[in-house]
N, C-alpha and C positions, 0 to 999 in steps of 0.2 A: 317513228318507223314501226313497221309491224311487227308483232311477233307471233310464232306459231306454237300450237301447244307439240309438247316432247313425250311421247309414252315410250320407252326401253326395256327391256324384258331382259335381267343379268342373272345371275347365278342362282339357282334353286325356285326360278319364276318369279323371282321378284322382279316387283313395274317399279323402277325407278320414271316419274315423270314432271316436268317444267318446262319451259319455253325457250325459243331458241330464235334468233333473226334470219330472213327467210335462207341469206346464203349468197356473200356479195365477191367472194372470195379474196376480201381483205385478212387482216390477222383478228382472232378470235378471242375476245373473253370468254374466260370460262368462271364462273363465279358461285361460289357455294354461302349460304347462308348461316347465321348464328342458332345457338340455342333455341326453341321455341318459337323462332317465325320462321320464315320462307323466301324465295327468292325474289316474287314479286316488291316483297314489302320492301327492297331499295330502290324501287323503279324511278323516284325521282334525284337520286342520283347516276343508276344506270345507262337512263333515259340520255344524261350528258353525255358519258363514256360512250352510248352506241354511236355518237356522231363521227365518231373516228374507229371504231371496231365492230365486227360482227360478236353477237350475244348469246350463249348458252347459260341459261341458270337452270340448275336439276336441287331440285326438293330428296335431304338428305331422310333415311327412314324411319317411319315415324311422324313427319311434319310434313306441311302442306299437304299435294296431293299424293305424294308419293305412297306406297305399300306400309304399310303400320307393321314392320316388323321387330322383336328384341335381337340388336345388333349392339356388338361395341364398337370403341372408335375406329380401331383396326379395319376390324370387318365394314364397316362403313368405310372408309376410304377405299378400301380396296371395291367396293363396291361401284360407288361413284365413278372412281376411273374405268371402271367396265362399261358402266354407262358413256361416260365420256370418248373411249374411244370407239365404240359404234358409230358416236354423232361423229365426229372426225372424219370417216369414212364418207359421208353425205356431205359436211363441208367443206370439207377438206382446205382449210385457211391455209396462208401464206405463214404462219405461225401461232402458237396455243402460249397465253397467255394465265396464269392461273390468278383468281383473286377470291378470297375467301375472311370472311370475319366472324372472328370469335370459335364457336367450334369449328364452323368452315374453315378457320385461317389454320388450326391444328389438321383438318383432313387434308386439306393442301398439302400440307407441309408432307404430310405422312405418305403422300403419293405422289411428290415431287422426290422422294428419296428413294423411293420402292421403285420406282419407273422414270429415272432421271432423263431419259427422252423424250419427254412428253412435252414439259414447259421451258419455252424461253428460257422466262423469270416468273416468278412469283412475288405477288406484293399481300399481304397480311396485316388485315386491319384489325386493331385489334385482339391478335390470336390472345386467346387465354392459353398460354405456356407457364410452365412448374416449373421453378426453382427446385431442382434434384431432392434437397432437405421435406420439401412441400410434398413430392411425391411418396418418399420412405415413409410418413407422417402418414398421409390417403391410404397405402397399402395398409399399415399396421391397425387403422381405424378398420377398413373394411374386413382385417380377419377377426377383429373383436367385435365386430357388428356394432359398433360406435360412429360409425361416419354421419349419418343425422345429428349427433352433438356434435361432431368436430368441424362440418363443413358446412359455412356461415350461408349456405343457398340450400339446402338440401330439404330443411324443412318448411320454410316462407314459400318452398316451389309448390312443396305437396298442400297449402293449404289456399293457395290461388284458388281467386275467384277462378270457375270458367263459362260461366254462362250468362246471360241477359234477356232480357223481355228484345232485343232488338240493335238495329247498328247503333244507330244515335245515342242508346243508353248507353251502349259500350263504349263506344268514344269519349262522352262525357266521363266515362268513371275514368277511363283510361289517360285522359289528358293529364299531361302532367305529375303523372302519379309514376313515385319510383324512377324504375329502365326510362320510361316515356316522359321523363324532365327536360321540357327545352325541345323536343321534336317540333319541325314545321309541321302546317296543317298540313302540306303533301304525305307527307311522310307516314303520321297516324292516321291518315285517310285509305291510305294505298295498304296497313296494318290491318283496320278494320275492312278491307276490301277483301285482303288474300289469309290472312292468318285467323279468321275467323270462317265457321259455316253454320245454313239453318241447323236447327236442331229440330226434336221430335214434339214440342211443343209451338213450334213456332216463331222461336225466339232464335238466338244465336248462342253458338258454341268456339271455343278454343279449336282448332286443328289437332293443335300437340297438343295430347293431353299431358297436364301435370305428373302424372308418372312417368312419363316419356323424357320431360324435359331435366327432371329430377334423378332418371337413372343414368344422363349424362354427366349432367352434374357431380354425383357421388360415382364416381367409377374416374381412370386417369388411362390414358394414350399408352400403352408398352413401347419400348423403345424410340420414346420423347427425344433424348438427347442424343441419341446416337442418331435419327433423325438430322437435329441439330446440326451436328460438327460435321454430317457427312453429305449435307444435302448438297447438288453440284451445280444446281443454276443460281443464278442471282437473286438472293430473298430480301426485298425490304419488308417491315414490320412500321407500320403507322398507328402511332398508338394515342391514345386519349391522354394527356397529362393528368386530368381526374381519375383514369381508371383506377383497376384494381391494383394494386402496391406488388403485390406478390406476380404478377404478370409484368408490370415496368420492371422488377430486378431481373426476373425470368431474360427477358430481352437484354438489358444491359450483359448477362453474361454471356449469353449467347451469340451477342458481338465481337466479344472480346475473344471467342473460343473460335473462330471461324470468319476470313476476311467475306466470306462468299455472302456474311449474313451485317445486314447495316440497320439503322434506326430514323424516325425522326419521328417527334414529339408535335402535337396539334395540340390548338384549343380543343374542350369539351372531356367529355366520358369516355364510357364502351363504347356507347352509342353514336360517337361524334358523328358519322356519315350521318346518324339520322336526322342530327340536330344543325349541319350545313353538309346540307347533299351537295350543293356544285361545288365548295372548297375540298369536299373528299375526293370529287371528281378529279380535280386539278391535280393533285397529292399525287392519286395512282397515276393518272396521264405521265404524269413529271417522272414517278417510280419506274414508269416501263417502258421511257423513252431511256431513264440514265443506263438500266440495266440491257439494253437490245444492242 
């Protein structure tokens, strides 16, 4: 099905912009992307989901094509839903869906509590959430200017490749390396398609640069948990059984702390959508049928 490109224009001139389906006035995914890629980059699992939903993915700031500005997550989510309820207004769905992974799955959240009428339900793949202990930790590092030693992403981010003589060398290096373990070829194709651009040489470059993706990284959500306990629509959280340790407990207690918020554990990584796009597909479908 097609998709149309999205330019939005929200607070202080910022172009929040991504793609959106044309407008069928079914119910509406709305779908925010991870760390350092874009929205495109899960199109071969979204591509499933659109066959039952109309599509909105918006490029968070900083990545893909959106405005390159220094925001936090706060401000980023708050952002997003500005953008999102503009497009609202044009497509006005039968209902708004939210789905977000990884930092996406935390902006969700963060504006599925701030503005509890917006979504249904929310489904959260992957969110990277903090064990409370893990956040006091984050704080205390970033007033000592220690966060680069203490957070095991902070400096591997800043020393990322970001550029190449071309697409095919980047895919080749990119295959299998790392994040990109076990991706289909749809998957790293639709990566080197959208998360990449020419550069000034000729070659190709990163979208998000490594600082961008790095000052996420080292930086935490303000009021994560109370988020949490208070958010009012239906959240499930699908999470990687390989992921990160400190994101599984994050969720397991955030189950416990709140019926509104539930779990379920998939094969794979962070990354599991990337590595069976259509079994992800199924996951959410299942998640925002049980929650509707």
């Amino acid at each position: 099905m097609k998709l149309l490109p999205v330019e939005q224009t929200v607070d202080a001139g910022i172009t929040i912009r991504g793609w959106r389906s044309e407008g069928s006035g079914r119910a509406l995914l709305f779908f925010l992307h991870g760390n350092g890629f874009c929205g495109p980059v899960y199109l071969p699992m979204l591509r499933e989901l659109q066959k039952d939903f109309d599509l909105l993915m918006l490029d968070i700031p900083g990545h893909g094509v959106s405005d390159s500005i220094d925001v936090n997550w706060n401000q980023a989510a708050e952002l997003m839903h500005q953008a999102l309820t503009r497009q609202l207004q044009v497509l006005a769905p039968t209902a708004t869906f939210g789905v977000g992974h990884s930092l996406g799955g935390v902006l969700t959240l963060l504006s599925a509590y701030r503005h509890p009428h917006t979504f249904k339900s929310i489904v959260l793949l992957d969110p990277v959430l903090f064990p409370q202990r893990l956040l006091l930790l984050m704080r205390a590092a970033k007033l000592l200017k220690l966060t680069p030693l203490i957070h095991p992403l902070v400096r591997p981010t800043l020393k990322r490749r970001r550029q190449w003589s071309g697409a095919d060398s980047a895919r080749e290096y990119l295959r299998g390396r790392k994040i990109y373990a076990g991706w289909t070829d749809d998957a790293l194709q639709a990566y080197v398609d959208y998360a990449l651009q020419g550069d000034v040489d000729g070659g190709v470059e990163l979208r998000c640069h490594p600082k961008t993706e790095a000052r996420y990284f080292a930086t935490v959500p303000q009021g994560l948990w109370k988020a949490l306990r208070g958010v009012a629509c239906q959240t499930r959280c699908i999470m990687g059984e390989d992921s990160f340790p400190f994101a599984l407990e994050a969720v397991r207690k955030a189950a416990l702390a709140t019926s509104n918020i539930t779990s379920t554990i998939v094969p794979g990584g962070h990354c599991y959508m990337q590595q069976s796009p259509l079994v992800a597909a199924r996951h959410i479908r299942a998640a925002i049928e049980s929650g509707s």
